[in-house]
C-alpha positions in Angstrom: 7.8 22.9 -29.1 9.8 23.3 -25.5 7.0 23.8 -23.8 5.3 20.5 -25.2 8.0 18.5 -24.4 7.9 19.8 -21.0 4.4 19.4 -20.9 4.8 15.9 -22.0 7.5 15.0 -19.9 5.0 16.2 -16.6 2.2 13.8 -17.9 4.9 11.0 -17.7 5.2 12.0 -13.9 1.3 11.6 -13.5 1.9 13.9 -10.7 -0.9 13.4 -8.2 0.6 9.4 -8.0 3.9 9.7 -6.9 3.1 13.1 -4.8 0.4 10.9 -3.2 3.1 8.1 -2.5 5.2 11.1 -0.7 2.4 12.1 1.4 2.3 8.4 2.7 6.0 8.8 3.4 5.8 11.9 5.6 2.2 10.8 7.0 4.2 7.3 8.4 7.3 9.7 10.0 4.1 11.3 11.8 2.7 8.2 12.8 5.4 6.8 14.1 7.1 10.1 15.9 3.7 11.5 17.0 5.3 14.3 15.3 6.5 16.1 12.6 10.3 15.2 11.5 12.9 17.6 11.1 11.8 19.7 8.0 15.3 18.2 6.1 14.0 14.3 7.2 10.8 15.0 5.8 11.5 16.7 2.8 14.9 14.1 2.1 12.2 10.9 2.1 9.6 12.9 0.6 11.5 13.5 -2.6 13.0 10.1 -2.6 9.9 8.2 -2.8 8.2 10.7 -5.3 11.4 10.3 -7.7 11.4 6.4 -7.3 7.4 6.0 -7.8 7.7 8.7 -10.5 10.6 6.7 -12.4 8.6 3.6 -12.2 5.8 5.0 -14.0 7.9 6.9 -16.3 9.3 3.4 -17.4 6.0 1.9 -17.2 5.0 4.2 -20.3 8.6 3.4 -22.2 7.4 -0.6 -22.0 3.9 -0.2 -22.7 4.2 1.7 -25.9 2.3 -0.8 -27.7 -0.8 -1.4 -25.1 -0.9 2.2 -24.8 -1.8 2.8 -28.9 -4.9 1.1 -28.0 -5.7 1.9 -24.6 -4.2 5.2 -24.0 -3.3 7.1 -27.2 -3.2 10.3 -26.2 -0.2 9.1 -23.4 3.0 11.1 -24.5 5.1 8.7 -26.1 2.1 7.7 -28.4 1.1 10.9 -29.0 4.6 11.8 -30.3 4.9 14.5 -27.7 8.2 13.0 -26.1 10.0 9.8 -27.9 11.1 6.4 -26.0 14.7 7.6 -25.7 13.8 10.7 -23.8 11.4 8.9 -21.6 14.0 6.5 -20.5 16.6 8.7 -19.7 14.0 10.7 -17.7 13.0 7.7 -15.7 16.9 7.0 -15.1 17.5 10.3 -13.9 14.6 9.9 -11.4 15.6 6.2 -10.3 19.3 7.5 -9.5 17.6 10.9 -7.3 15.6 7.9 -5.0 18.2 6.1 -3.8 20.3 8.8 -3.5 18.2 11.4 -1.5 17.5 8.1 0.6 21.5 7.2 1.2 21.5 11.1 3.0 18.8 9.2 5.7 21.0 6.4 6.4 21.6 2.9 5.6 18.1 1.4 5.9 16.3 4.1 4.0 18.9 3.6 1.3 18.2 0.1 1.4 14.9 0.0 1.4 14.5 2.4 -1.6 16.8 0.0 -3.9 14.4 -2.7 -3.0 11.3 -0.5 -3.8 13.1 0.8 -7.2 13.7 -3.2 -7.7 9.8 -4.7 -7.3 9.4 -1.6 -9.8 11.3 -2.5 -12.1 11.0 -6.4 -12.3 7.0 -5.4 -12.2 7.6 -3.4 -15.5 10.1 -5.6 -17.3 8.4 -8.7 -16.4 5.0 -9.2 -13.9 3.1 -6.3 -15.6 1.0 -9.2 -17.4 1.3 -11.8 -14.8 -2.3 -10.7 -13.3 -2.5 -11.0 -9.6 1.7 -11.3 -8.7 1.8 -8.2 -10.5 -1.1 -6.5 -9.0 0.4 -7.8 -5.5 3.6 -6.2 -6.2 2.1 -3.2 -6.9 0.4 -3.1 -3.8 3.5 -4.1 -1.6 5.3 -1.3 -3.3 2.2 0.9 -1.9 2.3 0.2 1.4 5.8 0.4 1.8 5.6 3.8 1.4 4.2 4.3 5.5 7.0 1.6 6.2 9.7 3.4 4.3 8.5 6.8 6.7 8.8 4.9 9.7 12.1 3.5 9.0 13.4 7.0 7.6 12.5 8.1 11.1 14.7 5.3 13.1 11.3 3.6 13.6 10.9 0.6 11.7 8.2 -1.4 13.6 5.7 0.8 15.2 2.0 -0.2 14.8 0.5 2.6 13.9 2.7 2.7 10.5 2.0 -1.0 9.6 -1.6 -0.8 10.1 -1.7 1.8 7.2 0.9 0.3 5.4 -2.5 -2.6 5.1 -4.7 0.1 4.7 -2.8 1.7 1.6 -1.8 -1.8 0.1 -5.2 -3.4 0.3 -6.4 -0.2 -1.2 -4.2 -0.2 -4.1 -4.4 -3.8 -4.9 -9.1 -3.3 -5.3 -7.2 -0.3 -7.8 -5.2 -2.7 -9.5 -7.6 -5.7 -10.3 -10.5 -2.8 -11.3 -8.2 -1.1 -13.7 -7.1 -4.5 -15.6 -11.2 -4.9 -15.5 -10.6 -1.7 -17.6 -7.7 -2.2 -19.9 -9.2 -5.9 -21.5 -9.0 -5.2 -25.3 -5.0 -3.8 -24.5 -4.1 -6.5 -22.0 -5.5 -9.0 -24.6 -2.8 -8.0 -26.9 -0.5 -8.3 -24.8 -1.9 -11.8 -23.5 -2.2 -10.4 -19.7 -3.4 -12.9 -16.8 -5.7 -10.6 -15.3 -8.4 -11.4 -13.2 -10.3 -9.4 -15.3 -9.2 -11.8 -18.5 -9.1 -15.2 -16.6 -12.8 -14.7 -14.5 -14.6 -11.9 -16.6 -14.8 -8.3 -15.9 -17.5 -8.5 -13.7 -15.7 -11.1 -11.5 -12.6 -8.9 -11.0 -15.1 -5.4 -9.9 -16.2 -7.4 -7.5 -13.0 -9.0 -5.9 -11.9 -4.7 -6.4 -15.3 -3.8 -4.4 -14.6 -6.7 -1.8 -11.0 -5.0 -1.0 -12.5 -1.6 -0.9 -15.2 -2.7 1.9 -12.4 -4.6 3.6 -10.9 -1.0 4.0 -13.7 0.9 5.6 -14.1 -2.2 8.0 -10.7 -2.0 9.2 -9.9 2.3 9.3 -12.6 2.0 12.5 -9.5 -0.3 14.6 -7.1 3.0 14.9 -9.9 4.2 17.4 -10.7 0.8 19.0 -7.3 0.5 19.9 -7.1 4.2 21.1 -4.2 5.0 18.7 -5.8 8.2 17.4 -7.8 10.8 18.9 -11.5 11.0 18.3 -11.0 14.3 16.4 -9.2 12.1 13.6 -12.6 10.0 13.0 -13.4 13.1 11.0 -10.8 12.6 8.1 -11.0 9.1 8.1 -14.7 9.1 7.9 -14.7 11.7 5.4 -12.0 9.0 3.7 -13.9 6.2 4.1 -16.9 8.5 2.2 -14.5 8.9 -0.6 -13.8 5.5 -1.1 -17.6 4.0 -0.8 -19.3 5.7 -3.3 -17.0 5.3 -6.5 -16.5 1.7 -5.6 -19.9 1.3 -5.7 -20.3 3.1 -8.9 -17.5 0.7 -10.1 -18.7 -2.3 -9.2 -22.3 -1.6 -10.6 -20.1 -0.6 -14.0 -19.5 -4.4 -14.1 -22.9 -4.6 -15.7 -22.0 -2.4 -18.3 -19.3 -3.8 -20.4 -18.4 -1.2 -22.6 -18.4 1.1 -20.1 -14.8 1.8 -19.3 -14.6 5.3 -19.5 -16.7 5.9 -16.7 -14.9 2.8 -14.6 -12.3 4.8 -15.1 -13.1 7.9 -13.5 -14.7 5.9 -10.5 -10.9 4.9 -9.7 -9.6 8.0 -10.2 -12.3 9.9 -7.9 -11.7 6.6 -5.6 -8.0 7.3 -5.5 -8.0 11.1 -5.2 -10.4 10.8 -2.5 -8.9 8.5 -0.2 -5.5 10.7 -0.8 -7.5 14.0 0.1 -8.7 12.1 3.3 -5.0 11.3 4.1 -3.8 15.1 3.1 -6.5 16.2 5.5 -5.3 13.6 8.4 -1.5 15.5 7.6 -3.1 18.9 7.8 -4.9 18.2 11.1 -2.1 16.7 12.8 0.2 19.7 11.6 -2.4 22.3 13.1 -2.1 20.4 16.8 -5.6 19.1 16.5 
């Protein structure tokens, strides 16, 4: 009975989300530095950004209760596995570690994780179903992740860091709008203004499959401006890979309106493989490519 609690309180996490988040963190310190941080700097805004993303989605799962009978009933509040009262005071636990591990980095990265933990939770409590405001703030939360390395690192403004915090947000918002195009018979009940409910499913895969072009076009300007190293086209091709082929497969599930399941799985592949291609950007730069 432990163990499924503990179980359940992991799925809450949705580990690969907020450790992705992290990864942005460290991967904007390297981007700005043109090196790796102190081990403590990177670790410190690491964890602080994976407990603040990870209390966010905690308490994303103790509001959507409801939605999630219908869309996602095998979640673990649904399920029984772990009640509302333990997933909040989960979440809170996290939401006080954020802050906290960023107050050790100084003043700014303290600062700019309350503001992060704040769009969170006002995007919970009251944009979820606003449609596009909501999937905006989502995607500003995103690419604040680079910014929040950069200014963990004393180096608020470089380029380099912005560029990606555009990548990563324009990125997450083609994931928002296609996931609503998923979630219609939930977000119904809960009379959500998706693009997906206002303009029709197929409408919103195709504003999600106009963002996720809009990537690939733009990862190319890192080497036009000579910020990177030609060895780095390798990961960022191999990204750009990920990203094409299950937005493709997602935008051609707009013909298929039953199909959700397997629109589903296109944004998951789409979002583990443009992660992969960023781990594999860390990796390389670590190894002194």
């Amino acid at each position: 009975m432990k163990m499924m609690k503990i179980g359940g309180l992991y799925r809450l996490l949705r580990f690969e989300l907020p450790f992705a988040a992290g990864v942005c963190v460290v991967l904007g310190q390297l981007f700005a530095l043109g090196a790796f941080p102190p081990m403590y700097v990177a670790l410190a805004a690491f964890l602080s950004i994976f407990s603040i993303s990870a209390s966010i989605l905690v308490l994303n799962d103790c509001l959507d209760v409801e939605t999630d009978r219908i869309n996602a009933p095998g979640r673990p509040i649904p399920s029984g596995r772990v009640t509302r009262t333990e997933a909040l005071g989960f979440s809170a636990l996290l939401a006080g570690a954020g802050p906290l591990l960023g107050f050790a980095l100084g003043a700014a990265p303290f600062a700019l994780a309350i503001l992060l933990l704040l769009v969170g939770f006002l995007y919970d409590r009251w944009f979820k179903k606003s449609g596009l405001p909501g999937n905006l703030m989502v995607a500003f939360s995103v690419g604040m992740t680079f910014v929040y390395g950069g200014v963990s690192v004393g180096e608020p403004w470089n380029g380099t860091v912005w560029f990606f915090a555009l990548i990563a947000a324009l990125l997450d918002l083609g994931e928002e709008i296609a996931a609503d195009a998923t979630d219609m018979t939930g977000d119904r009940l809960i009379q959500s203004r998706s693009l997906a409910l206002t303009y029709g499913r197929r409408t919103a895969l195709r504003i999600s499959g106009s963002l996720f072009l809009l990537v690939i076009l733009l990862t190319p300007l890192p080497f036009l401006l000579r910020w990177f190293l030609p060895v780095y086209a390798l990961p960022i091709a191999l990204m750009d890979i990920a990203i094409a082929r299950p937005a493709l497969l997602l935008v051609r599930s707009g013909h298929e309106e039953t199909d959700d399941d397997a629109a589903r799985r296109h944004i998951r592949l789409l979002y583990l493989g443009a992660s992969g291609g960023m781990l594999l950007f860390l990796v390389m730069r670590l190894a002194g490519a």
